[in-house]
C-alpha positions in Angstrom: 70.5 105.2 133.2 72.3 107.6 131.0 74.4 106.4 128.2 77.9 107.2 128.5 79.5 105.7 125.8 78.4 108.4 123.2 81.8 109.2 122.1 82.3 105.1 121.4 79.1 104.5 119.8 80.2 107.7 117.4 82.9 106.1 116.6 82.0 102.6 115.8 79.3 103.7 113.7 82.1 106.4 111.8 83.8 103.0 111.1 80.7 101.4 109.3 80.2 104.4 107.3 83.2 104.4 106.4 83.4 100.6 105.5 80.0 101.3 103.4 81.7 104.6 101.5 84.3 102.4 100.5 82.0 99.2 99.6 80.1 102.1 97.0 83.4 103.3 95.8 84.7 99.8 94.8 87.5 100.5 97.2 88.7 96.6 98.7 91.7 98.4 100.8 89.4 101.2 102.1 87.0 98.7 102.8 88.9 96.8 105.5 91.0 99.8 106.5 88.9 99.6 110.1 89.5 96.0 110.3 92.1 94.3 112.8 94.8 92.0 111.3 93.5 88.9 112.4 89.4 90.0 111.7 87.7 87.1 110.0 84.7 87.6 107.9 82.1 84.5 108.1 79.4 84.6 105.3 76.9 81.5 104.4 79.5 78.7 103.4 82.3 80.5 103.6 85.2 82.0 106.0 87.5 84.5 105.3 90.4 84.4 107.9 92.4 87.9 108.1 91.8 91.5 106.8 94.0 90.3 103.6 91.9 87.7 102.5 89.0 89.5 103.3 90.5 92.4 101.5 91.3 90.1 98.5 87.9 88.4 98.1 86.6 92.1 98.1 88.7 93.0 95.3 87.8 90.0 93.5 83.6 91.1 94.3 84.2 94.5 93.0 85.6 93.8 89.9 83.4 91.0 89.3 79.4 91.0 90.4 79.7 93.3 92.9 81.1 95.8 90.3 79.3 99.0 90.8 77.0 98.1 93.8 76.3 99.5 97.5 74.8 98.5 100.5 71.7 99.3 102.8 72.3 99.0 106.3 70.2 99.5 109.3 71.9 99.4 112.6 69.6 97.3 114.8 71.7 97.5 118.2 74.5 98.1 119.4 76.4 96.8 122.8 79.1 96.7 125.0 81.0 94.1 126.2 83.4 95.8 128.8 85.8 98.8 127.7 87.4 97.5 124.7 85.1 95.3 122.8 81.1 95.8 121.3 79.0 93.8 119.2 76.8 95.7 116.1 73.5 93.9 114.8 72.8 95.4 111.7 70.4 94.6 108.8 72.1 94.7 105.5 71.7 94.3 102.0 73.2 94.4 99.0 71.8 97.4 96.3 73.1 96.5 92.5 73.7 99.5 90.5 70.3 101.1 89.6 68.9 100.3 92.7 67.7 102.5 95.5 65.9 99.9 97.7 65.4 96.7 98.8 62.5 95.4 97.1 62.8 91.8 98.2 63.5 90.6 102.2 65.1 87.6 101.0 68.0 89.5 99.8 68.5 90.9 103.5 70.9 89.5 106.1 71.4 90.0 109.3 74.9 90.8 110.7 76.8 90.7 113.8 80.0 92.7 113.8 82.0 92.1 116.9 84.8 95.6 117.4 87.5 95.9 119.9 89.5 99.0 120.8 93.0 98.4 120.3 95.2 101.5 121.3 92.0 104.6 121.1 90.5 103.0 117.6 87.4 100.9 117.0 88.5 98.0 115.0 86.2 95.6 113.1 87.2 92.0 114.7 84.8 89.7 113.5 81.9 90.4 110.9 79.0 87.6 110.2 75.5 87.7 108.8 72.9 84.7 107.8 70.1 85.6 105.3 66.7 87.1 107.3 64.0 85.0 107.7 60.5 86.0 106.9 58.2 85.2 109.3 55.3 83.3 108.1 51.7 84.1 108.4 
């Protein structure tokens, strides 16, 4: 079956680069630009309920220990839930300045980002990730 949701899947994925531009550039406000009003953000032991807390805990990163860092971010999958809504599993990572690559898994997550389309534009809703587990041997 032919995908037809090209254009959408073009789209979300414009919004995550453009949340991960922003996360390089230090940038809290650019960063949750894409994210509806009400989004929460649900890390290990913490939530962050609406894009201005989210947007202030950001600030707080970037000019604290997450001064001068990036991410790495493989998009695992992505699907849809109806027209208007799509879930993102990603596998993320935080890089600290100097670095170019994950050197160990158990700084890897991985996250679910849930989008809706409210009025033509993807929105981030929800965001969540739980640190990867290595398999054992």
């Amino acid at each position: 079956m032919p995908n037809t949701r090209v254009e959408d899947e073009a789209a979300i994925q414009a919004v995550l680069a453009d949340s991960y531009k922003a996360w390089a550039a230090g940038d809290a406000d650019g960063m949750v630009a894409d994210y509806t009003t009400d989004a929460t953000a649900i890390l290990p032991g913490s939530l962050r309920d609406g894009r201005e807390t989210i947007r202030r805990s950001m600030a707080q990163g970037f000019a604290g220990p997450l001064k001068g860092s990036s991410t790495y971010d493989k998009q695992l999958s992505i699907r849809f839930l109806g027209q208007d809504a799509a879930i993102v599993i990603s596998e993320s990572a935080i890089l600290f300045p100097g670095e170019t690559e994950i050197t160990d898994d158990h700084r890897k997550v991985n996250a679910t980002w849930v989008f809706e389309k409210r009025d033509t534009r993807w929105l981030i809703a929800a965001y969540h990730n739980s640190p990867t587990l290595t398999p054992e041997k």
